[in-house]
C-alpha beads as a LAMMPS data file, in Angstrom:
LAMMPS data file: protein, C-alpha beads

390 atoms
389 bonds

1 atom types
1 bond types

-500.0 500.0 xlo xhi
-500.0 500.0 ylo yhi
-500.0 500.0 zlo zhi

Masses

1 110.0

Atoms # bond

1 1 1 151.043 -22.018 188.330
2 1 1 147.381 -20.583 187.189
3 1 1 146.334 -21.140 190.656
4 1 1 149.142 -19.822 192.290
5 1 1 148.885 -16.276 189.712
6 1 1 145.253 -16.332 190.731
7 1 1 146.289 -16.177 194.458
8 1 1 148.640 -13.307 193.568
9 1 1 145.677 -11.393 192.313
10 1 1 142.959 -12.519 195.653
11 1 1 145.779 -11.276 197.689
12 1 1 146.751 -7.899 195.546
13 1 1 143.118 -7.539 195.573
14 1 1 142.731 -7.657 199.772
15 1 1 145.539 -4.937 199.672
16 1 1 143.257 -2.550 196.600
17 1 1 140.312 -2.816 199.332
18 1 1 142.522 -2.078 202.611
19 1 1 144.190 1.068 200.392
20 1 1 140.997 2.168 199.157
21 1 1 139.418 2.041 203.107
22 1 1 142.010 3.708 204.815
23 1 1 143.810 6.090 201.951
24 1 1 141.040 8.915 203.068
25 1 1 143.321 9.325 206.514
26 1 1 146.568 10.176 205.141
27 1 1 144.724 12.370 202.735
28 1 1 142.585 14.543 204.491
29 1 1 143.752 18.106 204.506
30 1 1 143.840 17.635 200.669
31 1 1 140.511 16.146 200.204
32 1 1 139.024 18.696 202.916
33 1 1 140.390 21.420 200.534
34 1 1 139.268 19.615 197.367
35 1 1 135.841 19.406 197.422
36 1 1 135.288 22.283 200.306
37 1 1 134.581 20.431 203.781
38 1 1 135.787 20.489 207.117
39 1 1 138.278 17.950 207.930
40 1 1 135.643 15.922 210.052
41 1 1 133.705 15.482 207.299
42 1 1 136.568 13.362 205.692
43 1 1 136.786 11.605 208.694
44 1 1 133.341 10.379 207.927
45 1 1 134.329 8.863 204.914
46 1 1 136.241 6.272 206.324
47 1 1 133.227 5.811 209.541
48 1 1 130.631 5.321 207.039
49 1 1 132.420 2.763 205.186
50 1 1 133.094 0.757 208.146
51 1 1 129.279 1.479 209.295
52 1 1 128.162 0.354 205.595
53 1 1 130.633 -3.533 205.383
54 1 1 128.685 -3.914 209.284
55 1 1 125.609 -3.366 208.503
56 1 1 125.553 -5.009 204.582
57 1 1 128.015 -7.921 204.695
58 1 1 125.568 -10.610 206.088
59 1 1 122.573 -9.933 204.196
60 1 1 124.642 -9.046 201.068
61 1 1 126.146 -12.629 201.480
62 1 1 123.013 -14.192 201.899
63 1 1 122.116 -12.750 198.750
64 1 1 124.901 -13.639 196.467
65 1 1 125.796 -16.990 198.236
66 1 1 124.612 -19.119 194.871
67 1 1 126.660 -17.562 192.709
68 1 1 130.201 -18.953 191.117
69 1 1 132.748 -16.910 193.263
70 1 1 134.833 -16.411 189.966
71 1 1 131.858 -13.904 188.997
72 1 1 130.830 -12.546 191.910
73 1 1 134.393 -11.871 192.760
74 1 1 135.011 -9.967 189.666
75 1 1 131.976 -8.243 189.915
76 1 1 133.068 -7.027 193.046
77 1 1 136.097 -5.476 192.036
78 1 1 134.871 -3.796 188.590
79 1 1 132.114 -2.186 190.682
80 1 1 135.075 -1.050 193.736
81 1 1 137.197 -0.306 190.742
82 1 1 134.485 1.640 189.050
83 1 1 133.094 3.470 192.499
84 1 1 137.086 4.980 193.031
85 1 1 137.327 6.306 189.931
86 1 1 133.663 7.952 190.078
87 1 1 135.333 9.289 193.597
88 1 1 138.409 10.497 192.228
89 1 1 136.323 12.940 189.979
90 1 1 133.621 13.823 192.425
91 1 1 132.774 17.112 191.892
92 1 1 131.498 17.558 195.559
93 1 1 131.314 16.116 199.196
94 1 1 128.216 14.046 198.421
95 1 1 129.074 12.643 195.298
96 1 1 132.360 11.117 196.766
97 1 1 130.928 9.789 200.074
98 1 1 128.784 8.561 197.291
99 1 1 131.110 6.400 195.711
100 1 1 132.728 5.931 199.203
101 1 1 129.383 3.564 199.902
102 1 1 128.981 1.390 196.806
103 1 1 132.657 0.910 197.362
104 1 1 131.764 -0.114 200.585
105 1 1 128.747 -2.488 199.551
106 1 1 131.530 -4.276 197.171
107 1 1 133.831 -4.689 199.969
108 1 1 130.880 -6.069 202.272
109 1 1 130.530 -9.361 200.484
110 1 1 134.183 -9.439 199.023
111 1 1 135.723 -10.244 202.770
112 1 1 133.048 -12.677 203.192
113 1 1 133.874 -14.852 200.125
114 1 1 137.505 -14.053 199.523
115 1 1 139.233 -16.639 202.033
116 1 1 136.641 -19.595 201.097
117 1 1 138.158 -18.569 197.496
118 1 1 141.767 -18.441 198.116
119 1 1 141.243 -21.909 199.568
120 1 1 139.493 -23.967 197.113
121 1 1 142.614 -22.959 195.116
122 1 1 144.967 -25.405 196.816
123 1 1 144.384 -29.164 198.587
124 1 1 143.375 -28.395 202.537
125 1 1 147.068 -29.668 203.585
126 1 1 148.235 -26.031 201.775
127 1 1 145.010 -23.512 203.359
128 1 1 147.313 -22.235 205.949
129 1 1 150.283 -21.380 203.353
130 1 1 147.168 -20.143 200.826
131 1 1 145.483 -18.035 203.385
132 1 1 148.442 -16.611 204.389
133 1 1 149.304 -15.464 201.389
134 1 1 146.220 -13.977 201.149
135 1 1 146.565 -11.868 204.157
136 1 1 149.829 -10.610 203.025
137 1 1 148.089 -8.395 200.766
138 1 1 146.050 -6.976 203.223
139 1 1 149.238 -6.418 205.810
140 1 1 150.570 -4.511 203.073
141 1 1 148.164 -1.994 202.448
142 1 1 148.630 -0.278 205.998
143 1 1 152.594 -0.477 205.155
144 1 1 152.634 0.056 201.521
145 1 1 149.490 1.503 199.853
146 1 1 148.792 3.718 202.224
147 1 1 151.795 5.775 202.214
148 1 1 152.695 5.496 198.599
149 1 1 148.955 6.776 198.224
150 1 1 149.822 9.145 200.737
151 1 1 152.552 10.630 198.414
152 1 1 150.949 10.421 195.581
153 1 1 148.234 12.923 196.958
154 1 1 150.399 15.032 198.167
155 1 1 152.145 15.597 195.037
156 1 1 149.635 15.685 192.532
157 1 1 146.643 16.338 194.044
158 1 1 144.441 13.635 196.146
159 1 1 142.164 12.348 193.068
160 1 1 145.422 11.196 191.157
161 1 1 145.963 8.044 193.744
162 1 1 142.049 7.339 193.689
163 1 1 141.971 7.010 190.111
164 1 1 145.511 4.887 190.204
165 1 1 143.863 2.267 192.329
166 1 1 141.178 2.284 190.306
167 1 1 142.834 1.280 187.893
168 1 1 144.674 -1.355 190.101
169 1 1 141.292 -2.827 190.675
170 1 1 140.828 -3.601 187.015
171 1 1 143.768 -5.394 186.247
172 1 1 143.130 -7.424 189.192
173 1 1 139.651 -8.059 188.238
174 1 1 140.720 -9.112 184.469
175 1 1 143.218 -11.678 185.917
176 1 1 140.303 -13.223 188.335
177 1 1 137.824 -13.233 185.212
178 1 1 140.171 -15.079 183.020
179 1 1 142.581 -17.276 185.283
180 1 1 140.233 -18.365 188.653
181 1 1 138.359 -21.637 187.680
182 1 1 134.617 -22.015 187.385
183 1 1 133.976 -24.085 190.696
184 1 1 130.020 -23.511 191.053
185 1 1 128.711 -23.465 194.508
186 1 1 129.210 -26.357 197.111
187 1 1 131.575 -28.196 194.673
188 1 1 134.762 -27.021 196.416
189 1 1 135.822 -28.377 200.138
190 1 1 137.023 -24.684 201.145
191 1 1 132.596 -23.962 201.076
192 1 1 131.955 -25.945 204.328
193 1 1 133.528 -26.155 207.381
194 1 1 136.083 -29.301 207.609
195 1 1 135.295 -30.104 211.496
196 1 1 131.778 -27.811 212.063
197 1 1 131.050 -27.120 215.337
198 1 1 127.951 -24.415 215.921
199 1 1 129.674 -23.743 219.648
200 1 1 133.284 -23.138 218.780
201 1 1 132.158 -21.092 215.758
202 1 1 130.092 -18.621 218.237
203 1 1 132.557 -18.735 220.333
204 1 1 135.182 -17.541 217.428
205 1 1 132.991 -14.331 216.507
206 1 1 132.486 -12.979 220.071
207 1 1 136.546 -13.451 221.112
208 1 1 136.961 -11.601 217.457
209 1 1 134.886 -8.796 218.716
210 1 1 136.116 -8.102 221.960
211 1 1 140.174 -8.646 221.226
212 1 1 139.710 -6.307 217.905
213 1 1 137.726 -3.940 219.863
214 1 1 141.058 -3.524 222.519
215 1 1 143.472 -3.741 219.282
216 1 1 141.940 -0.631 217.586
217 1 1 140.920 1.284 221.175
218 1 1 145.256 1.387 221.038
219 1 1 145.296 2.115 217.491
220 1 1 142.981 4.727 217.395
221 1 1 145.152 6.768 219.576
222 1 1 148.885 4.860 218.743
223 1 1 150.064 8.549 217.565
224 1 1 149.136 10.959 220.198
225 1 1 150.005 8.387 223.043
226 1 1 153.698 8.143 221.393
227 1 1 154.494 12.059 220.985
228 1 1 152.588 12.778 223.718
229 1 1 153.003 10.057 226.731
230 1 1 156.095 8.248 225.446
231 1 1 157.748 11.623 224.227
232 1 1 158.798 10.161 220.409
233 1 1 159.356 13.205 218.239
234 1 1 156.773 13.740 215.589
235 1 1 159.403 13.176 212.823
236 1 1 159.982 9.749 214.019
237 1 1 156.400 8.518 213.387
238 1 1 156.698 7.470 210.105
239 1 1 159.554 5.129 211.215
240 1 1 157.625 3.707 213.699
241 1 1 154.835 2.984 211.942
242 1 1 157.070 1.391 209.072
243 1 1 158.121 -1.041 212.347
244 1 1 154.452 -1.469 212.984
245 1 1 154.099 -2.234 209.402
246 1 1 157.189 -5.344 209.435
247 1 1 155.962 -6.410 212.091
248 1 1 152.673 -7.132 211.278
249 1 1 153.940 -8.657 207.719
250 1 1 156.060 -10.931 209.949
251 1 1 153.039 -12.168 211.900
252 1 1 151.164 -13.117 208.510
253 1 1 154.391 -15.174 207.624
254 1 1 154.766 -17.083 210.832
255 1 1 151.195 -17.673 211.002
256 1 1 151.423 -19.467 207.340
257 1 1 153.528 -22.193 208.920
258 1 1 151.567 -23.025 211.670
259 1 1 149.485 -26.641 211.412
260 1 1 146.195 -26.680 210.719
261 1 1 145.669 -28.543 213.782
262 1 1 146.461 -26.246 216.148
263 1 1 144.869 -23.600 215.269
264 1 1 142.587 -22.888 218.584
265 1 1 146.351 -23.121 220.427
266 1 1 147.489 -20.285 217.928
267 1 1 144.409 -17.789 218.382
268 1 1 145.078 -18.436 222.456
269 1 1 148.984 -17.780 221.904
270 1 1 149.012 -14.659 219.751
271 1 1 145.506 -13.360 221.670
272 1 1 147.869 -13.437 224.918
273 1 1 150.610 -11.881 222.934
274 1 1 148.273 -8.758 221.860
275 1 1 147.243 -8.459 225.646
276 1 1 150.700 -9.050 227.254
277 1 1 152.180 -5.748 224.206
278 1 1 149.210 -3.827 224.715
279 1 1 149.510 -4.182 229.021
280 1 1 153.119 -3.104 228.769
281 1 1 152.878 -0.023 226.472
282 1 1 150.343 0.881 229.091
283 1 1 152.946 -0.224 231.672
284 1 1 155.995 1.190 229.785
285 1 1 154.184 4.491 228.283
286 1 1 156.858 6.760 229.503
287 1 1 159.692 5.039 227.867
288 1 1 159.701 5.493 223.914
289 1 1 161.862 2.581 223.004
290 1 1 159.614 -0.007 225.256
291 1 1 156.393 0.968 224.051
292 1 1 157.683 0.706 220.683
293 1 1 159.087 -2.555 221.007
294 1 1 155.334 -3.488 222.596
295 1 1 153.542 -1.411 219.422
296 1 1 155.505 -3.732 217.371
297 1 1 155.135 -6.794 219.124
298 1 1 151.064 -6.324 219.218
299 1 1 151.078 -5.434 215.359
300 1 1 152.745 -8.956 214.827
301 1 1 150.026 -10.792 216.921
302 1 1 147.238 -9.260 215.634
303 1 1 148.386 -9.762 212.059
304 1 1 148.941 -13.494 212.754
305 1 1 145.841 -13.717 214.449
306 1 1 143.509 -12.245 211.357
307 1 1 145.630 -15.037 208.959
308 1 1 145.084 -17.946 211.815
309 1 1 141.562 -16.599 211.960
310 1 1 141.266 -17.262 208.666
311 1 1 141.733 -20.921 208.996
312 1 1 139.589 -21.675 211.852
313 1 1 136.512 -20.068 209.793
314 1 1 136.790 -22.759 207.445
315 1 1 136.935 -25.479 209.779
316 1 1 134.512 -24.528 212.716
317 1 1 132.015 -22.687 210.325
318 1 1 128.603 -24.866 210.849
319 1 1 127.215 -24.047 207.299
320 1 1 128.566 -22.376 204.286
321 1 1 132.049 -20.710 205.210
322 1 1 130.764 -17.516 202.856
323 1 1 128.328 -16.755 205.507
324 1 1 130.318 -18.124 208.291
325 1 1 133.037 -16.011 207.028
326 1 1 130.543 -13.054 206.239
327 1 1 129.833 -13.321 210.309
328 1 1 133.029 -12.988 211.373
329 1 1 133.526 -10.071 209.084
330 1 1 131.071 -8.162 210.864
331 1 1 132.610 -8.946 214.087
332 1 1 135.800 -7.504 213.012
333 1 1 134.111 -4.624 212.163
334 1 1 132.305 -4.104 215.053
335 1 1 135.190 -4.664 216.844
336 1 1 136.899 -1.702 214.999
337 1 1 134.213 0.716 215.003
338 1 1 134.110 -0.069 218.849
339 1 1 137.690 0.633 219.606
340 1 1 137.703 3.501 217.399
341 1 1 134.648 4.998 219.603
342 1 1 136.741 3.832 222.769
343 1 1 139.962 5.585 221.809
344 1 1 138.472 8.714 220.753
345 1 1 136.910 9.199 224.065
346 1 1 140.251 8.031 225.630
347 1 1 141.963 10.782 224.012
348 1 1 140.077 13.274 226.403
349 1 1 139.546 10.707 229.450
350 1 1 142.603 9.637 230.126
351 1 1 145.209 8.898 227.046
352 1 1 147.718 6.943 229.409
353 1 1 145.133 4.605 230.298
354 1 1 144.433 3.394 227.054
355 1 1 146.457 0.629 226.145
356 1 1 145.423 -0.758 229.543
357 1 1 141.500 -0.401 228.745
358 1 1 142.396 -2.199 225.765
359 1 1 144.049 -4.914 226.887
360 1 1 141.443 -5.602 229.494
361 1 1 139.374 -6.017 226.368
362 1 1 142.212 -8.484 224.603
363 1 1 142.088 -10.327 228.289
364 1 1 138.322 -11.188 227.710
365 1 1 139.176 -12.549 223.980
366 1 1 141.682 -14.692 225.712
367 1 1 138.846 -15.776 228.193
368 1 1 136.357 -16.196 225.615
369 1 1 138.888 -18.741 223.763
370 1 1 139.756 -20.461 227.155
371 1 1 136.440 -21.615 227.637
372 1 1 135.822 -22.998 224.374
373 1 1 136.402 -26.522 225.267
374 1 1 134.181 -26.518 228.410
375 1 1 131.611 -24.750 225.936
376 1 1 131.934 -27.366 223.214
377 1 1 133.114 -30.699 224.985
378 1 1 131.589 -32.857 222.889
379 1 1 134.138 -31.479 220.177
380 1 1 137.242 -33.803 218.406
381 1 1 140.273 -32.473 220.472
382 1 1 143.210 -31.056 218.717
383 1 1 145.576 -33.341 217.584
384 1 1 147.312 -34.994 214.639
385 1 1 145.206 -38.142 214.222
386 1 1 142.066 -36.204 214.238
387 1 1 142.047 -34.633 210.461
388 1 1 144.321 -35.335 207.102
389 1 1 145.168 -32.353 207.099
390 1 1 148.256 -30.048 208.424

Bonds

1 1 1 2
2 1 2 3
3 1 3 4
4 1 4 5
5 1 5 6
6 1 6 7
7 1 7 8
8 1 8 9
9 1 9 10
10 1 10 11
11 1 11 12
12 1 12 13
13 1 13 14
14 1 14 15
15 1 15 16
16 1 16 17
17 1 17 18
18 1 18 19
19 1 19 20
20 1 20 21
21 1 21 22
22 1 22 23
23 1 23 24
24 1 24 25
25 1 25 26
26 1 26 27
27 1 27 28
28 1 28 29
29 1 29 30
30 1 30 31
31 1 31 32
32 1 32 33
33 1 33 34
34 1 34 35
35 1 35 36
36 1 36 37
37 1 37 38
38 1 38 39
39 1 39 40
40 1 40 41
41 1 41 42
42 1 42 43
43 1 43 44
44 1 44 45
45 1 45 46
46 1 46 47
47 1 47 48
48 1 48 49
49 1 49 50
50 1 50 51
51 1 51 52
52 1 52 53
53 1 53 54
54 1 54 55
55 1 55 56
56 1 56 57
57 1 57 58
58 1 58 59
59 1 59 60
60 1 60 61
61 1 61 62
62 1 62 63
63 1 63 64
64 1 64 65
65 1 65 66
66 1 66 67
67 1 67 68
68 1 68 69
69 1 69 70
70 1 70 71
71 1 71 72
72 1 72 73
73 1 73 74
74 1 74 75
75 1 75 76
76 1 76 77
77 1 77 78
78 1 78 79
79 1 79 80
80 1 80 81
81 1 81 82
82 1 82 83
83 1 83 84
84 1 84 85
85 1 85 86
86 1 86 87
87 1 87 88
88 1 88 89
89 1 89 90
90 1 90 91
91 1 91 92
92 1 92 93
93 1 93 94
94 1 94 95
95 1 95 96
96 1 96 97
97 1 97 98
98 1 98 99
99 1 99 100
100 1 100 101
101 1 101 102
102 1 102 103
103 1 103 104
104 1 104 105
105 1 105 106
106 1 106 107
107 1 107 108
108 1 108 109
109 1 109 110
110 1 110 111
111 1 111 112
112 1 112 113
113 1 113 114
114 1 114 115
115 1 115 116
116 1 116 117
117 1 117 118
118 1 118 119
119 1 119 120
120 1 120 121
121 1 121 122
122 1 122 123
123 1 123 124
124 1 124 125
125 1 125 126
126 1 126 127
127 1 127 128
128 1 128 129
129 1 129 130
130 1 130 131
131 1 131 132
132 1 132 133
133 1 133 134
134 1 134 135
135 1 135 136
136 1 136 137
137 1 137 138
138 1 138 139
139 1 139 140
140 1 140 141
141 1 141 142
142 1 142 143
143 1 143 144
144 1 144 145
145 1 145 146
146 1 146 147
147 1 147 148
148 1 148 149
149 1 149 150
150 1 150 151
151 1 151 152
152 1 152 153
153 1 153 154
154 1 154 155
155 1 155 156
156 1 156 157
157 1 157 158
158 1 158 159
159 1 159 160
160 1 160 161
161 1 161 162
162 1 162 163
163 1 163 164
164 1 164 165
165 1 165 166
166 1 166 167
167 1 167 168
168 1 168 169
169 1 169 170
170 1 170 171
171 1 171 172
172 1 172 173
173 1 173 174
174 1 174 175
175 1 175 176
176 1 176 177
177 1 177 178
178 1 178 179
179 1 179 180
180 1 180 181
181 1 181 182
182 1 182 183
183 1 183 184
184 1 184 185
185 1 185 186
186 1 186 187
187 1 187 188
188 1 188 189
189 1 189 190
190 1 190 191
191 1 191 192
192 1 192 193
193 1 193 194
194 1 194 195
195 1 195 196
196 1 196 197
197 1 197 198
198 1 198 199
199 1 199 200
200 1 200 201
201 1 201 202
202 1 202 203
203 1 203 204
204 1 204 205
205 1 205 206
206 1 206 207
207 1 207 208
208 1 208 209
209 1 209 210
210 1 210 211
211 1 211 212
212 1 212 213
213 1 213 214
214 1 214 215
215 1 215 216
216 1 216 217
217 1 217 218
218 1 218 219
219 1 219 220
220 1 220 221
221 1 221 222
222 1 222 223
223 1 223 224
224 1 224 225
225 1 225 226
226 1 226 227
227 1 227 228
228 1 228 229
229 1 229 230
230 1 230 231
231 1 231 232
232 1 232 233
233 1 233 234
234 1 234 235
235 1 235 236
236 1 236 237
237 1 237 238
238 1 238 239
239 1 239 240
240 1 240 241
241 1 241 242
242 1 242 243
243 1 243 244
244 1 244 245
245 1 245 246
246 1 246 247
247 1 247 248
248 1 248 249
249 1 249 250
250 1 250 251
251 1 251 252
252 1 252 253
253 1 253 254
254 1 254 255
255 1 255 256
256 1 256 257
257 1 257 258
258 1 258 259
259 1 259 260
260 1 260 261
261 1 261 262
262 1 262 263
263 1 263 264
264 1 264 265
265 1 265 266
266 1 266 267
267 1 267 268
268 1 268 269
269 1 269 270
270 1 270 271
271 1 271 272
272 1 272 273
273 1 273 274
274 1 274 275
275 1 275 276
276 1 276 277
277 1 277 278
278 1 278 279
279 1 279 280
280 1 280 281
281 1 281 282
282 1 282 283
283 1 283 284
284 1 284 285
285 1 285 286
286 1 286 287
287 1 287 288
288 1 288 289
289 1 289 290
290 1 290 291
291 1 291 292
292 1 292 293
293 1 293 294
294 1 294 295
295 1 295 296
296 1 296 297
297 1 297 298
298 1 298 299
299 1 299 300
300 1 300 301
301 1 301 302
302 1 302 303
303 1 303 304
304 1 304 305
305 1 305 306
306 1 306 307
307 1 307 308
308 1 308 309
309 1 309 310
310 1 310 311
311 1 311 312
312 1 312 313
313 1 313 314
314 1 314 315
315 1 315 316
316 1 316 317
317 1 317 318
318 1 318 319
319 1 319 320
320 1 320 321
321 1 321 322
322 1 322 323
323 1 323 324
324 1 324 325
325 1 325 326
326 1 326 327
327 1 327 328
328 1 328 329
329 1 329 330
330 1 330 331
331 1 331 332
332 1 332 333
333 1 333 334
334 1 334 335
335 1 335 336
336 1 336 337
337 1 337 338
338 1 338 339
339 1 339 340
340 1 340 341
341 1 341 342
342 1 342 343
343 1 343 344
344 1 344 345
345 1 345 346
346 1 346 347
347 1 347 348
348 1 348 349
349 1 349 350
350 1 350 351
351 1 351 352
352 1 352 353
353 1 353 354
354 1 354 355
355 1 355 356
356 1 356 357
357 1 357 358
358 1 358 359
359 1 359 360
360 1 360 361
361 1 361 362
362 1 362 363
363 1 363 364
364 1 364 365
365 1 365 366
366 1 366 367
367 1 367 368
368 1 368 369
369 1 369 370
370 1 370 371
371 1 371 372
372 1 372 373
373 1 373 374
374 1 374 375
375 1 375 376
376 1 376 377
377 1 377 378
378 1 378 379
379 1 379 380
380 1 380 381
381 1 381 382
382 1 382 383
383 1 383 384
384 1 384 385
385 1 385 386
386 1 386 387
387 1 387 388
388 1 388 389
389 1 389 390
C-alpha cells in the first residue's frame, strides 16, 4: 500500500510538471495583460523552458546521479513548487520568465530520475503496470490540468492557478519525503538496465527524436489545420481536444498491459500507428470527422509509445538508467522543439501539407526501429525464455 500511495504521488507529480509547462498557452492573453507584454513574449515562456530541460537535463543528471532519489526527488518539487509560486506573484516579465527557468532546471533532472523511481517501487514482473501508471499523470495534464488551469485564470485572474499548483507541488513533495523508501544509489534493479545493449539504446534516442519531431510538427498546428483545412467550427475545438485527450489516456492504459518482452514489437506497432493517423489526416484533411478520428488515433499511439518507452529505457540503458533516461529526455525534447519550429513554418508554407511532412518524419522512427536488429545482432532476441520477467 505505501508503495502503491507513493506511486500515486510520482505520477500526480508528472501531471504538476506537464500543467506547470504548458498552463502558459491557455493563459496568454491574461498573462500578456498582467505583467504588460506582447503575447509573443508569453509564448517564450513555454520555448525557453523547453530550451532550458534540453540543454540542462544531462549535465544536471550527471550531477545529482549519487544522490538517494527520495531527496533529490523532493528537492525537485519544493524548488518547482517554490519557483510557481515566486511566478504567480511576479511583479514583471523578467521576474516570471525568471521563475519559469529554475522551474525548468527542476524539471530537467526530475524526467530523468522519475521512471527509474517509479520502478524500484515494484518487482520488474510489475514495471510495465508501474510505469504506466506513472504516465497517466502526465496524459492527464494536457486533458485535465490544463483546462481546469485554463478556467481558473480566466476567472480569477492568471496568478490564482500558478499559485494553486504550487501548492499541489507541496503536498506531493511531503508525501515523497515521508512515504518513498531510502534506497541509496545502485541498490535498486530499476538503476541499471536489465538486458544493456549500447546499440539498441542509441538506436532508441534517435527513433525518439525523429517520430516526436513529426508528432509535434502536427501538433503545433492541430488547431488551425482543423478550422481551417478540415472546416471544424471553432466552438467544437474544445471537444476535440477532450477526444485527443481520451485517447491518449487510453494509449497509457493499453500500453500498461503489454509484456515486458515485447517491448521493441510495441515501439514498431504504435510508431506505425502515429505514421499511418498522421498520413491520413494529411490524406483525409478535407473531411472533419476523418481527420478527427486520425487526431485521435495518433494521440493514442503516441501516448502508448512515451509509457512503452519508458520500459525499454530501463532495459536497453548501458549504464545508469538516470542518465540513460536523462538522454532520452533530451531527445524528446529536441524532438518537440523541432516539430514546433517545423509547424510554425508550415503554418505559412503550406498548412495542408503538414501532417504529411510529419509523418515522413514518424516513417524514419519506424525505420530507425526496423534496423535495430541488423544494428545490434549480437543482441538476446525477444522472447519469453529470454528474461523472468513479463
Amino acid at each position: 500500500m505505501r508503495a502503491r500511495i507513493v506511486l500515486i504521488a510520482l505520477s500526480l507529480s508528472t501531471f504538476f510538471f506537464v500543467t506547470v509547462e504548458t498552463l502558459p498557452i491557455g493563459l496568454l492573453p491574461q498573462i500578456a495583460e498582467g505583467v504588460h507584454v506582447p503575447a509573443s513574449a508569453v509564448g517564450l515562456l513555454v520555448t525557453a523552458y523547453g530550451l532550458v530541460v534540453v540543454v540542462a537535463t544531462i549535465p544536471l543528471t550527471r550531477l545529482t546521479h549519487r544522490w538517494p532519489r527520495r531527496r533529490l526527488l523532493t528537492a525537485l518539487l519544493l524548488v518547482a513548487a517554490c519557483a510557481t509560486a515566486l511566478s504567480a506573484i511576479a511583479p514583471s516579465y523578467p521576474f516570471l520568465l525568471g521563475g519559469r527557468v529554475v522551474t525548468a532546471v527542476s524539471q530537467a533532472v526530475f524526467w530523468a530520475v522519475v521512471t527509474p523511481a517509479a520502478a524500484s517501487l515494484f518487482p520488474p514482473r510489475a514495471r510495465g503496470r508501474a510505469i504506466a501508471v506513472l504516465y497517466a499523470g502526465s496524459s492527464a495534464g494536457p486533458l485535465v490540468g490544463v483546462p481546469a488551469g485554463t478556467w481558473l485564470g480566466q476567472q480569477f485572474g492568471w496568478r490564482v492557478p500558478f499559485l494553486a499548483l504550487s501548492v499541489v507541488g507541496l503536498l506531493i513533495a511531503g508525501v515523497v519525503v515521508s512515504l518513498m523508501p531510502g534506497i541509496a544509489p545502485g541498490e535498486s534493479h530499476a538503476d541499471r538496465g536489465s538486458e544493456p545493449d549500447r546499440v539498441r539504446y542509441r538506436t532508441l534516442i534517435v527513433a525518439t527524436a525523429v517520430t516526436v519531431t513529426g508528432v509535434f510538427t502536427a501538433i503545433t498546428i492541430i488547431t488551425p489545420f482543423l478550422t481551417d483545412v478540415s472546416g471544424v467550427p471553432s466552438s467544437a475545438i474544445a471537444v476535440i481536444l477532450l477526444i485527443r485527450g481520451v485517447a491518449g489516456m487510453s494509449g497509457v492504459v493499453v500500453a500498461g498491459f503489454l509484456p515486458d518482452r515485447h517491448t521493441w514489437r510495441a515501439l514498431v506497432a504504435l510508431t506505425a500507428l502515429e505514421t499511418v493517423a498522421l498520413a491520413l489526416q494529411g490524406l483525409w484533411a478535407t473531411h472533419a470527422g476523418a481527420a478527427v478520428v486520425a487526431v485521435a488515433a495518433g494521440s493514442f499511439a503516441l501516448s502508448g509509445l512515451v509509457t512503452v518507452n519508458g520500459t525499454r529505457v530501463l532495459q536497453v540503458a548501458p549504464a545508469g538508467t538516470d542518465l540513460a533516461s536523462a538522454a532520452v529526455s533530451t531527445a524528446f525534447n529536441v524532438g518537440i522543439t523541432a516539430g514546433a519550429l517545423i509547424g510554425s513554418l508550415m503554418l505559412t508554407a503550406n498548412l495542408r501539407a503538414a501532417p504529411l511532412v510529419a509523418a515522413a518524419f514518424a516513417l524514419g522512427g519506424v525505420i530507425t526501429l526496423l534496423a535495430e536488429p541488423r544494428l545490434a545482432p549480437h543482441a538476446a532476441r525477444e522472447d519469453p525464455e529470454r528474461v523472468g520477467v513479463g
